[in-house]
C-alpha positions, 0 to 999 in steps of 0.5 A, a space after each residue: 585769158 579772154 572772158 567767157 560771154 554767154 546769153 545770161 539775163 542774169 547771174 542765176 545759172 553759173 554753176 548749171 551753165 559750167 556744168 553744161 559746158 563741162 558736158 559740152 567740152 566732151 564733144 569735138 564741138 568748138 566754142 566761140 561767142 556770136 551775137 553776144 553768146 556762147 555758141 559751139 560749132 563744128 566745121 565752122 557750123 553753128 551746132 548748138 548753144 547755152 545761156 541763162 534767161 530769168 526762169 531756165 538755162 538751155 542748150 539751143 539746137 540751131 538745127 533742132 527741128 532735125 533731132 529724133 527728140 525721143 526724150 520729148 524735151 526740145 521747144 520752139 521758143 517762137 512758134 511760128 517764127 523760128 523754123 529750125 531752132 529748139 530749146 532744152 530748158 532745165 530749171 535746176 542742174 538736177 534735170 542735166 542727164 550727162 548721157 541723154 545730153 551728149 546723145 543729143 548732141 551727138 545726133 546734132 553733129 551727125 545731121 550737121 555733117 549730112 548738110 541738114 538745115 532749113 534753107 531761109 526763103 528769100 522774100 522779093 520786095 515789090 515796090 509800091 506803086 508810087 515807089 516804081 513811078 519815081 523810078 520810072 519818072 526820074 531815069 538818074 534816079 532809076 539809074 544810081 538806084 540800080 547801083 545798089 545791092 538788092 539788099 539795100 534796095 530793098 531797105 530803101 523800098 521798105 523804108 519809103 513803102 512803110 509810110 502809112 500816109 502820102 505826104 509820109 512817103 513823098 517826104 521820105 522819097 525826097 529824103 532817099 533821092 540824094 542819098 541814092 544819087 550819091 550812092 550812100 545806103 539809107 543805113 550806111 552810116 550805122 555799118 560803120 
């Protein structure tokens, strides 16, 4: 049998984490391990998730924001940056209510299958004005550059534009070149 991963910066949480998880497992939701964690789904959507840190174990609600939180326990973990995730923090397994946890997990689910979730916002990057004259200047260059996805672009945009001085940009321009001529992205020796 395959060896269960949770988020843990520690080993402090085992008995409080297997006590969620047996909570959990009351629910049709689906365990498997993402980005290094335990994560539940359901209809392959991510519903919600546990793990142990320093000073609390949680269940995260990837779409939290939608939750009534009538208990008043859910926190955004990274104000201003996490828009749908919510944590439920315990400090100890005397805090785990069997009946308010599967209320709301169960409200968790029936938002899931209303389709409620926060739609990401796409940010177009706009090359710098150095960056657009290379493309203009050089039309080969302009050419395979238009090649790559718009994803790759803009790592190659980000990259070069992020310089802090000239010289910086022009070196890392002259870096770039080949590598988009040669239709190789500026990370794909890192995808493997």
């Amino acid at each position: 049998m395959a060896e269960k991963k949770t988020w843990h910066s520690n080993e402090l949480w085992e008995v409080e984490l297997e006590l969620l998880r047996s909570i959990i497992n009351k629910t049709q939701l689906v365990v498997t391990n993402k980005w290094g964690g335990e994560v539940y789904t359901h209809d392959n959507k991510n519903v919600i998730g546990i793990g142990g840190f320093k000073n609390f174990f949680v269940i995260w609600f990837f779409n939290g924001v939608f939750l009534k939180d009538e208990l008043n326990v859910l926190v955004n973990a990274n104000e201003g940056v996490t828009k749908g995730l919510r944590q439920w923090r315990f400090t100890s397994k005397e805090e785990i209510n069997e009946k308010h946890i599967l209320a709301y997990i169960k409200e968790a689910i029936a938002n899931e299958e209303k389709g409620l979730s926060i739609k990401l916002e796409k940010k177009e990057v706009i090359p710098s004005d150095y960056f657009s004259g290379e493309l203009k200047t050089d039309l080969v260059f302009a050419e395979a550059f238009q090649k790559f996805t718009p994803f790759k672009q803009k790592e190659f945009i980000e990259y070069v534009d992020s310089a802090k001085q000239e010289k910086t940009k022009i070196a890392r321009m002259e870096k770039i070149k080949p590598m988009v001529l040669n239709n190789v992205g500026l990370n794909d020796k890192y995808r493997g």
